[in-house]
N, C-alpha and C positions, 0 to 999 in steps of 0.2 A: 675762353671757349666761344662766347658771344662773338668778338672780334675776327674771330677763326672761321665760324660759321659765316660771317657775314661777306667775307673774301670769298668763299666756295661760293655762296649764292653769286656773286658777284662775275669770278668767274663761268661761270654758267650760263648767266643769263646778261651779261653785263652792267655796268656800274646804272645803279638809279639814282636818281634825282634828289640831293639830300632833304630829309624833313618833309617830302611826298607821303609819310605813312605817318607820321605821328599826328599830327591834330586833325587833317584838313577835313572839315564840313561834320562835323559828325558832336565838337565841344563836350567828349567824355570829360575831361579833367574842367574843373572850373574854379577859377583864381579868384572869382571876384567871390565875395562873401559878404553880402549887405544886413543881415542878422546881428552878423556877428558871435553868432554860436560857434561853437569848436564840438571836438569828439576826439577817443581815442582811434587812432588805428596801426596796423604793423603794416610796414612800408619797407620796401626795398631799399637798400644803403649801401650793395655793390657786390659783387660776389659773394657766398657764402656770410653775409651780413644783414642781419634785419633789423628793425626795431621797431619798438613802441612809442607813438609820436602824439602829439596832442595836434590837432589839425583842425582846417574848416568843414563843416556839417557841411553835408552837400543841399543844393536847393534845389528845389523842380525848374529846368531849362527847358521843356520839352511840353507841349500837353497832355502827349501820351504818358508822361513819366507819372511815377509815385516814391515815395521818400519812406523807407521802410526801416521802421527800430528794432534792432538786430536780438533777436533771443537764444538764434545759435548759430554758430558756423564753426568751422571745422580745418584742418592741414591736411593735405593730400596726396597721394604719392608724386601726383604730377608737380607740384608747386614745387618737391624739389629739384625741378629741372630748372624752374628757374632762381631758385636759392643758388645754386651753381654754375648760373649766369648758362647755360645751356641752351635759353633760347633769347632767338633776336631779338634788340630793340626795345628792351630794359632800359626804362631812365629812374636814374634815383630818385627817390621820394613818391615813385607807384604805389600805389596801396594792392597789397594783394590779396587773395581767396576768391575763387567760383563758388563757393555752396556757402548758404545761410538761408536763413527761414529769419522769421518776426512778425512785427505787428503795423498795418501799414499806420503811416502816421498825416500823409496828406498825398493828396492827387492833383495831376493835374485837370483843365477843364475837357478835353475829351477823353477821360478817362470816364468808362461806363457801368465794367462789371466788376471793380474791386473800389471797396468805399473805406474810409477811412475808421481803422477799430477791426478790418480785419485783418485774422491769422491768416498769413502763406507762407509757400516755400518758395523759393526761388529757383529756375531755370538757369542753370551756369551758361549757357548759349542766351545770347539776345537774338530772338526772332521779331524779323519785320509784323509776321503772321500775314501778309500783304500778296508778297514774292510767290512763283510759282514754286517753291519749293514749300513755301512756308503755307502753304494752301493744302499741303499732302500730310503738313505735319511734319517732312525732314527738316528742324530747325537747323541741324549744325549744318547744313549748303547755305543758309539765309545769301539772298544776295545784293542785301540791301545796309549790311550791320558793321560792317568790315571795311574800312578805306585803306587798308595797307595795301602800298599798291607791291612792294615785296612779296607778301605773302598769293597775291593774285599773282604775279609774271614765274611763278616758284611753283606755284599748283596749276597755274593752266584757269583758272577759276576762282570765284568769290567762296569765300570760306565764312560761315559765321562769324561774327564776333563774340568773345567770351568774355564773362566779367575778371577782372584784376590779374591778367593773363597775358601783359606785353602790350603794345603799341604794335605788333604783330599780328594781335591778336582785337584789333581793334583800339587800345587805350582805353578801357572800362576800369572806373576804380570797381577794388575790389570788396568782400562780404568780409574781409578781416578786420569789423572797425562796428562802432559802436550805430551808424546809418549806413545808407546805400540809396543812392538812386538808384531807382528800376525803370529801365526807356521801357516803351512799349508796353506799360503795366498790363493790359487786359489779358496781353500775350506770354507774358514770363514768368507772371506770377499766380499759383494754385491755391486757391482758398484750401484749408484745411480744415476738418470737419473738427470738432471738440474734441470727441470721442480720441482721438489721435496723441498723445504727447511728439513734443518736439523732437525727442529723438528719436522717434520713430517717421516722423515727417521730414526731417533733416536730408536725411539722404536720397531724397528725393530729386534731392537739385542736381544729383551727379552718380551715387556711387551705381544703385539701382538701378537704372536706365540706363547706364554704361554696361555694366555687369551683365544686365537683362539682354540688351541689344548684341554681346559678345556670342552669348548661347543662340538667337533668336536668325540675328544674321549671317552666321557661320552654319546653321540648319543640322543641330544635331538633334538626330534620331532615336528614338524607341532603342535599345539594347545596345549601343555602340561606346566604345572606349574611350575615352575624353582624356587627353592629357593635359595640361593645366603649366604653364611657365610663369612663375609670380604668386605670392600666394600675400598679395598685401590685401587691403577690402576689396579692392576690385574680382583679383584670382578668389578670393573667400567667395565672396557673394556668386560671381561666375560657375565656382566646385557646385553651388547651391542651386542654381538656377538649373545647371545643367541633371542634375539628378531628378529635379522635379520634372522636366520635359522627358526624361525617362532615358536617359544614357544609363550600362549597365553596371560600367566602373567607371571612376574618376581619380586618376592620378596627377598629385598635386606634387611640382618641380619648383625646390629654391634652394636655396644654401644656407641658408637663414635656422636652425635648428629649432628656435623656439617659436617659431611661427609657423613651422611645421607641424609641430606641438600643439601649440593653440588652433588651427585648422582643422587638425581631427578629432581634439574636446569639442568642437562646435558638427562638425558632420564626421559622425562614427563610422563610416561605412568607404572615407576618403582613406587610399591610398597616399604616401607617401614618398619621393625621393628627393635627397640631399642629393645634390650636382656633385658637392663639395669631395665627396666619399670613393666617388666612379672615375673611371677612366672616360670612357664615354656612352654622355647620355644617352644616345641612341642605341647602344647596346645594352644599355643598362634596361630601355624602356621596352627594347624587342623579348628580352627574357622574362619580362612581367606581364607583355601583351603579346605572346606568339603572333608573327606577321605585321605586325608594327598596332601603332594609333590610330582607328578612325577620325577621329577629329583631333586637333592642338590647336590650342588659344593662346596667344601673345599677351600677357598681362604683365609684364615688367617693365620694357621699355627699351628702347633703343641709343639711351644714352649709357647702358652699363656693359660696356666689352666684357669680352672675359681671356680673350686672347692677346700676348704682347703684341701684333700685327695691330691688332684694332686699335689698342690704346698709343700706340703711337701715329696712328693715320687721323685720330678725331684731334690726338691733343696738337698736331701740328696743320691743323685745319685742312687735311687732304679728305676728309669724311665728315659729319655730321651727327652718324648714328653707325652705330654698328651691326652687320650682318650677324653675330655669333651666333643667337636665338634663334634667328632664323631658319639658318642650314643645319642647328638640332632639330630644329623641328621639319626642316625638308626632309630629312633623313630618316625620321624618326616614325611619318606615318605609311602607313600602306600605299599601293597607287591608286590612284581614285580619292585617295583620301581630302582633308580638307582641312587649313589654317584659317584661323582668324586673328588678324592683327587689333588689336585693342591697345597695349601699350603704345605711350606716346613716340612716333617718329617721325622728326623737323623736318628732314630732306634728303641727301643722299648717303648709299651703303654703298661701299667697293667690296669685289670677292663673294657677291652673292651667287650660289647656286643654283642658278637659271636653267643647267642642265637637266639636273634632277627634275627639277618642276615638269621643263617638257615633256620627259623622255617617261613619265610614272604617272604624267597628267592628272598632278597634283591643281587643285584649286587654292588660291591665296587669295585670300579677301582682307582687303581693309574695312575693319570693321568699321573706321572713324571714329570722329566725337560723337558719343553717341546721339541721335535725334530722340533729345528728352522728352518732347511734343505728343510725340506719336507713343512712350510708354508709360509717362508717370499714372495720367489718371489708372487705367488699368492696375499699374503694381500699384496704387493706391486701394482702387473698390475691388477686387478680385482677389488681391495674395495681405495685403496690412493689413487690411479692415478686419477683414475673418480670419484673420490668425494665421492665415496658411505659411506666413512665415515672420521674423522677428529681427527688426534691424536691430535690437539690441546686441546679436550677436558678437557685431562688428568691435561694440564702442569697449575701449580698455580702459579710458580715464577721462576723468570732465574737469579741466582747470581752467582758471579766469582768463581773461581778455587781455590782461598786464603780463602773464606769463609766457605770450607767443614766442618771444626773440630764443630765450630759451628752450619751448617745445619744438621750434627748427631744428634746434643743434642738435636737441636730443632725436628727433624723429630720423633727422639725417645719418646718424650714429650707426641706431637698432641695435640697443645695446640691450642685451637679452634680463638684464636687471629694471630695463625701466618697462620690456616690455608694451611698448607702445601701439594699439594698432589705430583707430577711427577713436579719435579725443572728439568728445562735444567740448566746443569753448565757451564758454559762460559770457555774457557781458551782465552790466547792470544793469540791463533789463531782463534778463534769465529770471524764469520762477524755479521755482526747487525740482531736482532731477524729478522724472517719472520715474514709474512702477520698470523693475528691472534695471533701471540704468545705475552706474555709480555714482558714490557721492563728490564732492567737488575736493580734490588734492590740492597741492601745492608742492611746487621742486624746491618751493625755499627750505632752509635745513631747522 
């Protein structure tokens, strides 16, 4: 798929310059290791292959960086896009994950407001905090964090860099490993009050701010119908967010039966529809919402077809993503109405319904990665602190740091016996679960 994608961009925009995007000026990965410390971490090993590796501890390269000992991180829906090689510019031996929290362990010398001994969370976007973007707070535009020069002639534009997320995506090792250099420490990383446990700060670095940013920039209103595509953390927390801004219903769309299940044990008040059951969605969703959807949120993704057309255009690389999701949800809201894309899409869809949009002057917004910057503190002092809401919801299981290679396969599965949704992953620096969270499994037998 990688391979596949990388000809479409190609075709498109014509052939670049090889090894232009993986390293140049920026030295995320660093070979030399004069310590001589190691760590664990889970690394990329080639499609649908991971592992658990013993590797070099990273070092401060950077003044602004800081070296942070990992107390939690996490697997995310997005990660399995690149478990499945989905997206460009995956080299073996990448260390992956965007979210983790810990404890910082050293800084560098202009490093001002985070010292060494404190808790943070981390920001899955690196922001310069410099850039006119990063001035306003929209970290994920940063245009200072990102040398692929791919990803800029593909977007028109500099795209943040994210931690452990491609060479695409900048080449940032990632939070799935027992350290983490943090560039830009003043900027990326949130101190965390006490009062707080890890799992409740954790999601900080992505799900929250993603979720939060879906409801916030898609602008749903006081009394209006929300429908929901995706109901993994992101679509949860999204069901969540949007109810607290005051939508009057919230129907939540997946095929997934037991996560349907678990969705509405956590908000009683969410509707429900199995894709799986209907003929089609959009009549399925005009019979539950006379006149369609006020708002639809993109929370799945753009690598999962659902039609034999799409799945043979992405697999023979004449697509990247697929339109399905889309044109249910073109169809599916009112005129006037309004989508917001939040799941992840690389680049191009064939057979999108452009017509409909015109002609019903439907709004489509990308919602993006979300600009972590501009929400955490807020859903920090405002909705965690006071209780107004509980990321415990999310988490279904908390196993070790050693167990990653197999929490992919199973995460990638959804195999309704393991139930998996938001794992905290332990390392050995983890202190014992907080109040509410579970205790620490194992899939060994």
């Amino acid at each position: 798929m990688a391979n596949a994608a990388a000809k479409l961009v190609e075709r498109h925009l014509g052939e670049y310059p090889e090894g232009t995007a993986a390293h140049a000026g920026l030295s995320n990965y660093d070979s030399e290791n004069p310590s001589g410390q190691k760590m664990l971490a889970l690394t990329w090993q080639g499609k649908n292959k991971v592992k658990v590796i013993e590797t070099a501890k990273p070092r401060l390269i950077d003044d602004t960086d800081a070296i942070v000992r990992v107390t939690g991180t996490t697997i995310c829906g997005s990660d399995l896009h690149l478990y499945h090689g989905a997206v460009m510019e995956m080299q073996q031996g990448d260390i992956l994950g965007h979210e983790y929290m810990g404890i910082v362990e050293s800084v560098g010398k202009n490093v001002t407001n985070i010292r060494a001994g404190d808790r943070v969370v981390a920001s899955f976007q690196i922001s310069c905090g410099a850039c006119r973007f990063c001035k306003q707070k929209l970290s994920s535009q940063c245009e200072r964090t990102n040398n692929s020069s791919v990803a800029n002639a593909l977007y028109g534009h500099r795209t943040a860099g994210v931690l452990g997320y491609s060479h695409f995506a900048g080449g940032y090792a990632g939070g799935q490993a027992e350290f983490v250099r943090a560039p830009f420490a003043d900027v990326n990383l949130l101190k965390v009050p006490d009062g707080v446990s890890d799992e409740r700060a954790l999601f900080l670095s992505d799900v929250l701010p993603t979720s939060y940013n879906a409801v916030e920039d898609t602008h749903i209103y006081g009394g209006e119908t929300v429908g929901i595509w995706g109901m993994g953390p992101v679509g949860l927390f999204a069901a969540k967010w949007a109810l607290i801004k005051g939508a009057k219903r919230v129907i939540a769309i997946d095929n997934v039966p037991w996560r349907l299940q678990y969705a509405a044990s956590k908000i009683p008040t969410l509707e429900t529809l199995d894709f799986s059951t209907v003929k089609s969605v959009p009549e399925a969703l005009k019979e539950l919402a006379p006149g369609g959807l006020d708002v639809a949120l993109e929370c799945a993704a753009g690598e999962y077809p659902k039609s034999l057309l799409h799945k043979v255009e992405i697999a023979v690389g004449l697509e990247t993503d697929s339109a399905d999701i889309l044109n249910e949800m073109i169809t599916s809201v009112r005129p006037y109405g309004r989508i917001g894309i939040t799941g992840l899409y690389t680049g191009f869809v064939n057979h999108l319904n452009i017509g409909a949009i015109m002609q019903t002057s439907i709004r489509l917004i990308g919602n993006g990665q979300a600009p972590v910057l501009k929400y955490w503190e807020t859903i920090l002092n405002d909705y965690i602190i006071p209780g107004k809401i509980d990321p415990n919801m999310m988490i279904s299981h908390r196993i070790p740091l050693e167990e990653m290679e197999e929490l992919y396969a199973r995460f990638d599965k959804r195999d309704p016996k393991d139930g998996l949704m938001k794992v905290f992953v332990a390392t050995k620096f983890s202190g014992p679960p907080g109040e509410g969270s579970p205790a620490l499994s194992s899939f060994k037998k």
